[in-house]
C-alpha positions in Angstrom: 140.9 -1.3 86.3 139.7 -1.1 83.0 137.5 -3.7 81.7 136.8 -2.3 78.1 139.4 -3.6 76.6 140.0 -5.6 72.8 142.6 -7.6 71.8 143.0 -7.8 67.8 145.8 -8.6 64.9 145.0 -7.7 61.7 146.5 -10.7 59.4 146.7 -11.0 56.0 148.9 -12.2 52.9 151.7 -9.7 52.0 150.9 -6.3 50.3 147.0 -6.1 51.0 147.0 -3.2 53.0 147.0 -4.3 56.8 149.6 -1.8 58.1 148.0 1.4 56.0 144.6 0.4 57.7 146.0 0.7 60.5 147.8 3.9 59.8 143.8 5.1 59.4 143.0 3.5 62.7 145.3 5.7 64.5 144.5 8.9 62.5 140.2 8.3 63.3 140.7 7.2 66.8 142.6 10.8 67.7 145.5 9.3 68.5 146.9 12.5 66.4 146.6 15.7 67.1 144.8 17.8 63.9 147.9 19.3 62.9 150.5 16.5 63.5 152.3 15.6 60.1 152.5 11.8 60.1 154.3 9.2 57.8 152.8 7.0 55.1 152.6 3.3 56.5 154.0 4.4 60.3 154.4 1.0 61.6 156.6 -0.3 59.3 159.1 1.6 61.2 162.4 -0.2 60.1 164.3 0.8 56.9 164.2 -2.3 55.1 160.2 -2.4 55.9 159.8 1.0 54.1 162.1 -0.1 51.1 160.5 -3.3 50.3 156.6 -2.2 51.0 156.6 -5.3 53.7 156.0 -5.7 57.4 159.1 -8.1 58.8 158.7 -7.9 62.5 155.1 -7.8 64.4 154.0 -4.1 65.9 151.7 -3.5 68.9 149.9 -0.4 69.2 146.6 0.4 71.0 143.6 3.5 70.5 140.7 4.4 72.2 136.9 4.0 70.9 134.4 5.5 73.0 135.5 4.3 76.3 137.0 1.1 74.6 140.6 0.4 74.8 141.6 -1.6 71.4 145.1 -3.3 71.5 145.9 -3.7 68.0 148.9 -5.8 66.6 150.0 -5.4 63.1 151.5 -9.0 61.3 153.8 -9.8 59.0 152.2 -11.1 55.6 155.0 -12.8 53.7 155.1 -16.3 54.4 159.1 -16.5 55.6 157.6 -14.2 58.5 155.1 -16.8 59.5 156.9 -17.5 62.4 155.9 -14.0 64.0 152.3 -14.5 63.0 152.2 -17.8 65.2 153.0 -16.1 68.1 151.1 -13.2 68.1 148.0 -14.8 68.3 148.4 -16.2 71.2 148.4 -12.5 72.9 145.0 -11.7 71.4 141.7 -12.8 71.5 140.1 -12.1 68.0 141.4 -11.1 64.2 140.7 -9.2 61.6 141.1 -10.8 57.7 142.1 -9.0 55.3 141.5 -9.7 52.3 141.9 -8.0 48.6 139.0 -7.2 46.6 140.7 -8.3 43.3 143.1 -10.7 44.4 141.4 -12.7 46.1 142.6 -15.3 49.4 146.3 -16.2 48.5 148.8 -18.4 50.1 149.6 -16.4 53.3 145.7 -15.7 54.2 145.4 -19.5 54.2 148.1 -19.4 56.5 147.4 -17.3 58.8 143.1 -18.0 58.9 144.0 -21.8 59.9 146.0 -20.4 62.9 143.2 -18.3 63.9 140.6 -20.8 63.6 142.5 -23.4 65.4 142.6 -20.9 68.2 139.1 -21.0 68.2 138.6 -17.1 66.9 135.7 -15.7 64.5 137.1 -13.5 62.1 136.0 -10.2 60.9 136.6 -10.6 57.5 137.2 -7.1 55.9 137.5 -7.1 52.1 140.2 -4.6 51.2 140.5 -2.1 47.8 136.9 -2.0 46.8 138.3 1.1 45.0 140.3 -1.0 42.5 139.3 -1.0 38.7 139.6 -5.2 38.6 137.8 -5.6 42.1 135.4 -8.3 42.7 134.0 -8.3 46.5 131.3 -10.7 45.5 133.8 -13.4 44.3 136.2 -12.6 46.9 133.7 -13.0 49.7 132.3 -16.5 48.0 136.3 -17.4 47.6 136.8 -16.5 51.4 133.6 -19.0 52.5 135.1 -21.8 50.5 138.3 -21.1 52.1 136.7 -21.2 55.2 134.6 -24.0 54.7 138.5 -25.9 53.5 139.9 -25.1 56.9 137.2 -27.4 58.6 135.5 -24.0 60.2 133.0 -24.3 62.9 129.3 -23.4 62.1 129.6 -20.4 64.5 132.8 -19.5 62.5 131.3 -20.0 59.0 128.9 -16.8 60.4 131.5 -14.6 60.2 130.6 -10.5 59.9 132.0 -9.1 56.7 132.9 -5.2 55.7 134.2 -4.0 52.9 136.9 -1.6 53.0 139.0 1.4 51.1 141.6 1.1 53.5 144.2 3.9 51.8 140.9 6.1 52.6 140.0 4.9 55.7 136.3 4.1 55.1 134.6 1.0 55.8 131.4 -0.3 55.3 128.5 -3.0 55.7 127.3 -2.8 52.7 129.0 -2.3 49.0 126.1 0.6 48.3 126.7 2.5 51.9 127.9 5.5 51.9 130.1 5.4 54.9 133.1 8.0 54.7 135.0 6.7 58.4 136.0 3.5 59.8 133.1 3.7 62.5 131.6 0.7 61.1 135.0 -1.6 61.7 135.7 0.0 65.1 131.9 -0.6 66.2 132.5 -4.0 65.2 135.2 -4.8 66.6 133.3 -4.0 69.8 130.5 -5.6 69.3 132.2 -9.0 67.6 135.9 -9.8 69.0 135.3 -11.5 72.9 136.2 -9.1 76.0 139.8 -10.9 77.2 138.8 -13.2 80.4 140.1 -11.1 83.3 141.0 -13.1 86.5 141.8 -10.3 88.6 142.0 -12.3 92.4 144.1 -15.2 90.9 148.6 -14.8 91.0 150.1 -12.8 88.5 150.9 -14.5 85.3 152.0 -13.7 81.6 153.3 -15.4 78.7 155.9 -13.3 76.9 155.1 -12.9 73.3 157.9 -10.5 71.7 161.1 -9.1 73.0 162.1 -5.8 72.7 165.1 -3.6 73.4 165.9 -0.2 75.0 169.2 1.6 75.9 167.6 2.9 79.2 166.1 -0.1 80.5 167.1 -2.7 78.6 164.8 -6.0 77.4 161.8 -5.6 77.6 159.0 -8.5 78.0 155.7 -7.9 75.7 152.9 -9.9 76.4 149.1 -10.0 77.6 148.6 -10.2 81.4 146.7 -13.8 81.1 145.3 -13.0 85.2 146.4 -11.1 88.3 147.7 -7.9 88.8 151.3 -6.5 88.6 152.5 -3.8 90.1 156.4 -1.8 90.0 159.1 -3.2 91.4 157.0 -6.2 92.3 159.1 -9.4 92.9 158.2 -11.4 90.0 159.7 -14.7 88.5 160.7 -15.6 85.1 160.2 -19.2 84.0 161.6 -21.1 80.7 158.8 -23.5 78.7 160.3 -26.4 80.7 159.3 -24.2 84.4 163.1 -24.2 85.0 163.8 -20.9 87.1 165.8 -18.4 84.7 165.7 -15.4 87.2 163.9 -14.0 90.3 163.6 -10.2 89.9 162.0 -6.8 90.6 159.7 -5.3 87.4 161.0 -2.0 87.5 159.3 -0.3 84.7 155.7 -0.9 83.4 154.5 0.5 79.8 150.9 0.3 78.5 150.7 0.4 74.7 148.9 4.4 73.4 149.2 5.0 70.0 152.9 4.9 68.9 154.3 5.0 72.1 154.9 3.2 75.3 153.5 5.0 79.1 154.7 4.4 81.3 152.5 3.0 84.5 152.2 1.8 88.1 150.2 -1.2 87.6 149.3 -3.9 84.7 145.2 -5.5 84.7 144.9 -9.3 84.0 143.5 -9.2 79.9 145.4 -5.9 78.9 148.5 -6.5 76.6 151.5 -4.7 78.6 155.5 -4.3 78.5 157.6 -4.5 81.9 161.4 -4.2 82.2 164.1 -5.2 84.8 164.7 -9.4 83.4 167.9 -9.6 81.3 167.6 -12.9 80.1 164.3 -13.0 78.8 162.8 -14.8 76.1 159.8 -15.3 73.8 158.3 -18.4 75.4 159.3 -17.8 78.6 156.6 -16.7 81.3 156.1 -14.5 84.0 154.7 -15.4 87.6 154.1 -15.0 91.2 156.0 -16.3 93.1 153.4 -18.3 94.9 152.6 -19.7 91.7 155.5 -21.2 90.1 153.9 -23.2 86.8 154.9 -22.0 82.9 152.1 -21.1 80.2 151.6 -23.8 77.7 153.8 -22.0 74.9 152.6 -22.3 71.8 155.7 -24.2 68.7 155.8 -22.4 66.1 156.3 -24.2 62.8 160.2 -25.6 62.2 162.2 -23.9 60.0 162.9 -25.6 56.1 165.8 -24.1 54.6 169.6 -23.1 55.8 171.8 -21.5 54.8 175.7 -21.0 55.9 177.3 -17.9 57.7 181.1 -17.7 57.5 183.9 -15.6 58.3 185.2 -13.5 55.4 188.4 -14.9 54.1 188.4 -13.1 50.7 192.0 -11.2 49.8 189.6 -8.1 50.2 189.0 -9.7 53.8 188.4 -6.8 56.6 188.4 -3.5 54.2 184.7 -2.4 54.0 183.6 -3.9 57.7 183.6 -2.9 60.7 182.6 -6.5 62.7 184.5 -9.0 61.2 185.7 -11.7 63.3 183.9 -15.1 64.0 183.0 -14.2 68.0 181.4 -10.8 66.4 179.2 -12.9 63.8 178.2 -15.3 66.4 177.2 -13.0 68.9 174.9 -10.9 66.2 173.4 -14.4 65.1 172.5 -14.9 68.7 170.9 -11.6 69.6 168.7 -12.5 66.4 167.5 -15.9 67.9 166.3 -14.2 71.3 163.8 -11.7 69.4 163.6 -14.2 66.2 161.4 -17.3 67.1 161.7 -18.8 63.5 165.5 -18.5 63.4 167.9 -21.2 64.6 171.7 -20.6 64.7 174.6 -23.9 65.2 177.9 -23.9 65.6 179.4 -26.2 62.9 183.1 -28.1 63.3 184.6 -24.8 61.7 184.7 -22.0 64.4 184.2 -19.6 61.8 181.2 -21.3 60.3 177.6 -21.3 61.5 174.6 -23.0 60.3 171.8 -20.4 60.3 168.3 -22.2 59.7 164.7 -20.4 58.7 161.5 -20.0 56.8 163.0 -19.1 53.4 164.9 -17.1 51.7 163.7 -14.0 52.0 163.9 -14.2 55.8 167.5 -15.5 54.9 168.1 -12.6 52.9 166.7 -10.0 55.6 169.0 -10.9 58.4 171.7 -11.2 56.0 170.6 -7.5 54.9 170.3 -6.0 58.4 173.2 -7.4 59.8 175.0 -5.6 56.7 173.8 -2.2 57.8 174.8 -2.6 61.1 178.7 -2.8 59.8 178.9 -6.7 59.2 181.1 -8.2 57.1 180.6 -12.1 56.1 180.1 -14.7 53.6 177.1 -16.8 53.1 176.4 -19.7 51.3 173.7 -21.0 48.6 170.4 -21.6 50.6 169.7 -25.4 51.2 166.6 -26.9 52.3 166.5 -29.2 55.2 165.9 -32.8 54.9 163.6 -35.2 57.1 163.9 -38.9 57.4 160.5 -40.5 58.2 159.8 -44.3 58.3 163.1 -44.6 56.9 162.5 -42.5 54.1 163.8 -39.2 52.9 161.3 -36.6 52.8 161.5 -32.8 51.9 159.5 -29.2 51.7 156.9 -28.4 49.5 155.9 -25.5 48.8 152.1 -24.1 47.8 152.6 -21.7 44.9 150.5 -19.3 42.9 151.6 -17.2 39.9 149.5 -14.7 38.5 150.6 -14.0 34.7 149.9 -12.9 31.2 148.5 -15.8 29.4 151.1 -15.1 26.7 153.4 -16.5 29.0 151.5 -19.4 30.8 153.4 -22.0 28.9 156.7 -21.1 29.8 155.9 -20.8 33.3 154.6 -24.1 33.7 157.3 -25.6 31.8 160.0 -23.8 33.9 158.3 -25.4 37.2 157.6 -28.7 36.3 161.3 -29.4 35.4 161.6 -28.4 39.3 159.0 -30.9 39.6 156.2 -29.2 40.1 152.6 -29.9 39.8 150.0 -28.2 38.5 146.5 -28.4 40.9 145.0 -25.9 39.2 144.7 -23.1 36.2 142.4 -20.0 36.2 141.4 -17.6 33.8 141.1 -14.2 35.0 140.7 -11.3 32.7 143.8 -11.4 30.0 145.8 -12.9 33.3 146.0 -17.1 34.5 146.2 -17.9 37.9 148.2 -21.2 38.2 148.6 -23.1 41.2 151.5 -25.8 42.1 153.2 -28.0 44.2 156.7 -27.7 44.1 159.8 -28.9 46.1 161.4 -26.3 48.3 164.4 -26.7 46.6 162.7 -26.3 43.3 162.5 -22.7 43.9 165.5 -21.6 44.6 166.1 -19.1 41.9 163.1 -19.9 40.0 161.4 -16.2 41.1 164.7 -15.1 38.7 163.8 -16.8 36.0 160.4 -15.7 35.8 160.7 -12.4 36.0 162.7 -12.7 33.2 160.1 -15.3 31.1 157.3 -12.6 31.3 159.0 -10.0 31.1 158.7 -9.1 34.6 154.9 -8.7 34.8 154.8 -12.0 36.6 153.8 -12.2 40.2 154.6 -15.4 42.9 153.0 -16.2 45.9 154.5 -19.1 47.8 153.6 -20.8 51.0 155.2 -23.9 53.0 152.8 -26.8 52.4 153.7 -30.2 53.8 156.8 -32.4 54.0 156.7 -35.3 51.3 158.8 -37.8 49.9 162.4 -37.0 48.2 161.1 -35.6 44.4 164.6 -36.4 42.9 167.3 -34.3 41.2 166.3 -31.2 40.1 168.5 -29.3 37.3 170.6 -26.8 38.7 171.7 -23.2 36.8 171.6 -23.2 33.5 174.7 -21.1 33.1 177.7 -21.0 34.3 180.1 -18.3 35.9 182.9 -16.3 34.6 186.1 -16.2 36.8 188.7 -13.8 37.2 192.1 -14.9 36.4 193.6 -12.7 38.3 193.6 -9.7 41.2 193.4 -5.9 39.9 191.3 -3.3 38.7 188.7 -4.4 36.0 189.6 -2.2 32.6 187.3 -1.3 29.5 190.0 -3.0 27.2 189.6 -6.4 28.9 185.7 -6.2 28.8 185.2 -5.3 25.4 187.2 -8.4 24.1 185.0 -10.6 26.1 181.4 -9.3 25.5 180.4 -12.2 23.4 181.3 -14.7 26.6 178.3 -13.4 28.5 177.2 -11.0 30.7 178.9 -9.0 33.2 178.0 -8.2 37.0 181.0 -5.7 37.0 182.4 -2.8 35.9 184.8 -0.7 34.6 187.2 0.4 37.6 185.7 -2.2 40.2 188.2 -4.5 42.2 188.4 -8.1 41.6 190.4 -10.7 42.5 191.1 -14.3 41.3 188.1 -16.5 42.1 185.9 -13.6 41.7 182.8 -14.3 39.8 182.4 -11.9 37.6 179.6 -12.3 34.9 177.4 -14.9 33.9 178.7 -16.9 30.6 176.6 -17.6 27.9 177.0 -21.9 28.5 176.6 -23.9 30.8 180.3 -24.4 32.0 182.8 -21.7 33.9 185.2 -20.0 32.3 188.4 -17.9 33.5 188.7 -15.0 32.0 191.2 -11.8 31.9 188.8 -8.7 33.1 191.8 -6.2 34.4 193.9 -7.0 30.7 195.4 -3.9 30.0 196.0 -2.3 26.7 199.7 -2.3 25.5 201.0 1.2 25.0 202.3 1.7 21.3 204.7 5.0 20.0 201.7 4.9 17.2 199.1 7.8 17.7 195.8 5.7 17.7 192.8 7.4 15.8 189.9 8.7 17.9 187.4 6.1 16.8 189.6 3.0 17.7 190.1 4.6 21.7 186.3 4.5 21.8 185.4 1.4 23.8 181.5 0.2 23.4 180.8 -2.0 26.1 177.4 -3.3 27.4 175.9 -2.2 30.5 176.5 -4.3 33.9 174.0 -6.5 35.6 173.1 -5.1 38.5 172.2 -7.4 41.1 170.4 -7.2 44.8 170.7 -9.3 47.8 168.1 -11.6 47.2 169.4 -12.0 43.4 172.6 -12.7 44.0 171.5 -15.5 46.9 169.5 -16.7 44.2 172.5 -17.0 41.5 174.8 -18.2 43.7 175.6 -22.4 42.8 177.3 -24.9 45.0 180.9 -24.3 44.8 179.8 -20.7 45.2 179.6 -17.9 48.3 178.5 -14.6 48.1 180.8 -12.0 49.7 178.5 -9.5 52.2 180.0 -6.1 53.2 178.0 -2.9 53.8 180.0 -1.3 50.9 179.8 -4.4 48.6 177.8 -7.7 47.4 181.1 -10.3 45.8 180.4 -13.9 44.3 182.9 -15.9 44.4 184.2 -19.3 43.8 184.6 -21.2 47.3 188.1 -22.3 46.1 189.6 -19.1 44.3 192.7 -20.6 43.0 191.8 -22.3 39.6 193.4 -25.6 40.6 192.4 -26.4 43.7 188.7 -25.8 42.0 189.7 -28.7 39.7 191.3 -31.0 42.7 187.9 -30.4 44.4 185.9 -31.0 41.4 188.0 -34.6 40.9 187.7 -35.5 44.1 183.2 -34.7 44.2 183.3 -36.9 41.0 185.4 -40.0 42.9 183.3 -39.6 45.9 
């Protein structure tokens, strides 16, 4: 059995370079052979983690220092994925922070450092980008202690070892003036610093699953770090809910150790070492695995609830069943429930409709990536605005706040903090920094719902949001909802030039030319704050007159185009957004004109 062994994460707020550290890790350690020709950022391994530059979903790997055996999991950083960085540290026994050099700690390393720290674990703190023109290690680090010293950290946690890093380069160093060209520094460190997992070797079996995976050969498979005993294959082991109700008595027929990018299999599993084993169908994150002789669960660790919903319906558009290949309400239900089993921070209810479901998380982007995914995979839905979920305490109503920082041009401070403290918002704090402010607030969950939108648009794009769940606090009151309203098709067609050139001074249009609509269709986004229904397939009337070659030319303006996450953002109340892997539709809830305006009387009686 092999003692040497490290348990690590690597956490960190969103885009500061944990996963292309670890890309280095793997290339120093000789996981790769000389010649091998390996992908940027490797363990971002899904499609939509290589589009948006983000790790969604928690990866294990492991390499081999000396004769040191490193188990190495890579986090997400965005907060909505928080729920994966919970778990995750209960598998290992020490983390690295990572943290960058010009940016400083944001929302997310907050986050994820008061996890650790509750755990009892002493960081490595690793300050990240020392290569950047606007980097500042020697504020950072000072910024980190504070942080630190705000969590309520230990004296033997304030000590914590610092490097400095050019991660992209892999080279690490003690000191800013080193000149270090390798990682050996952080790997010796690592060593030296993170705690040898305690190894019970003589006691049962026993191991808390952490993650869930899935293969076509052997189906789920448990992930988790053997917390004593020994397990060998095809060893009769139990499975165990939270509650230590018995889920399954069963054989582990296949054993994997973690090497590299790949999973070996092996005969046997150490107490300390973080291992996968096949051969339970019904297993879940939580759930643990014991000896028979020794029928008690693992304490599992709650993750954090989630705070906003949104809803997941059947598609009952007239385009209903054209682009999609899954359709049907028992095909949505049963996707949404293979995402809860792998998905701790996702919960899924039937509502009263059968062809309605309630799908709960930790924001919108999370939202927006299931929604996303399950597109790919030939999904055809409808979703609803996100909503964020209320709490009555004492009697009273309480909601989300959120923790956000926005880094932008002091040109456009002012706007800024207008535009959130009508989402009642308040400021804690306003930083200089260069020709940039960093301003801090606290703002309702719901305040943010399409606020990231609107900024972009206020500076010009060259805004930048951090946000972070903070606390639930009393009801903030009525917040003002989109400032412009939606134009409607009037009727089902095919939209023409003719029709959007007499409208161009209504507003702006999310479609074009040749697209199909139908009535109840949004199709722009009017100038005022009311709806309109407008004509977009009005064709031109065909005359005997020869028309002159200047009055054919049509000059229309160019179409919005809008992603995922935009057009979950636009979309109001009375509003759905149409989801098919060929096309992204918003529509009205009602589409027939007056049965908008029965619906509309009715919400103003009530």
């Amino acid at each position: 059995m092999n003692r040497n062994i490290r348990n690590i994460a690597i956490i960190a707020h969103v885009d500061h370079g944990k996963t292309t550290l670890v890309d280095q890790m793997l290339r120093q350690s000789g996981t790769f052979r000389e010649n091998q020709q390996i992908a940027e950022r490797i363990m971002d391994s899904g499609d939509l983690e290589k589009e948006k530059g983000i790790t969604i979903s928690s990866k294990n790997t492991a390499v081999h220092w000396k004769d040191t055996k490193i188990n190495i999991v890579d986090t997400p950083g965005h907060a909505d994925f928080g729920g994966e960085v919970e778990r995750i540290l209960k598998m290992v026994n020490g983390v690295i922070l990572l943290v960058d050099a010009a940016e400083g700690p944001l929302p997310q390393t907050k986050f994820v450092l008061r996890k650790s720290l509750a755990l009892g674990y002493r960081p490595i703190v690793l300050i990240n980008k020392i290569d950047r023109k606007d980097a500042r290690p020697d504020d950072v680090l000072n910024m980190v202690f504070d942080l630190f010293v705000s969590l309520d950290a230990n004296d033997e946690q304030l000590d914590f070892p610092v490097l400095y890093s050019i991660g992209i380069a892999g080279i690490a160093k003690e000191n800013l003036e080193d000149d270090d060209v390798d990682l050996s520094p952080l790997f010796d460190k690592i060593i030296d610093h993170i705690p040898i997992p305690e190894q019970i070797p003589d006691a049962p079996f026993k191991m808390l699953v952490s993650n869930v995976d899935w293969n076509d050969y052997v189906g789920r498979i448990a992930i988790g770090r053997v917390e004593q005993g020994t397990i060998k294959t095809n060893q009769e082991i139990l499975l165990l809910d939270r509650n230590a109700k018995l889920k399954e008595k069963a054989k582990a027929t296949k054993l994997f150790t973690f090497n590299g990018l790949v999973r070996e299999p092996v005969e046997a599993a150490y107490a300390g070492d973080i291992f996968a084993l096949a051969g339970y169908s019904d297993v879940e994150i939580g759930d643990t695995l014991t000896h028979v002789s020794d029928p008690v669960p693992i304490e599992y660790y709650d993750i954090d609830q989630p705070t906003m919903a949104m809803y997941f319906r059947v598609n009952n558009s007239p385009f209903a069943g054209k682009e999609g290949d899954f359709v049907t309400s028992n095909m949505i239900k049963d996707r949404l429930l293979k995402e809860i089993r792998t998905n701790v921070s996702i919960q899924v209810e039937q509502t009263e409709n059968p062809d309605i479901f309630r799908v709960a998380g930790r924001g919108e982007l999370q939202l927006a990536i299931l929604t996303e995914t399950m597109r790919r995979e030939g999904y055809e839905f409808a979703v609803s605005r996100p909503e964020v979920i209320f709490r009555e305490i004492d009697g009273e109503l309480y909601e989300p706040f959120e923790e956000v920082i926005v880094d932008v041009s002091s040109d456009y401070s002012n706007r800024v903090i207008d535009n959130l403290q009508k989402r009642k918002g308040i400021m804690t704090s306003m930083v200089q920094e260069g020709e940039n402010n960093r301003i801090e607030f606290i703002v309702p969950s719901r305040g943010l719902i399409g606020f990231r939108g609107e900024m972009l648009t206020e500076t010009r794009g060259t805004g930048i949001m951090h946000q972070q769940f903070s606390e639930y606090a009393p009801f903030a009151g009525d917040i003002p909802g989109r400032t412009r309203g939606a134009l409607i098709s009037l009727e089902q067609g095919d939209v023409t030039s003719y029709a959007l050139e007499g409208l161009q001074d209504r507003g702006q249009f999310i479609v074009e030319p040749g697209n199909p609509v139908y009535m109840g269709q949004v199709v722009g986004i009017n100038n005022r704050s009311d709806d309109l229904v407008v004509n977009v397939v009005n064709k031109k009337n065909l005359t005997n007159h020869r028309a002159t070659q200047s009055a054919d030319a049509v000059k229309i303006s160019q179409a919005k185009k809008m992603s995922l996450e935009q057009c979950i953002e636009f979309i109001d109340r009375d509003e759905l957004l149409e989801v098919t892997p060929v096309s992204l539709r918003i529509r009205k809830l009602y589409l027939d004109h007056n049965d908008r305006k029965r619906a509309e009387k009715k919400k103003e009686l009530v």
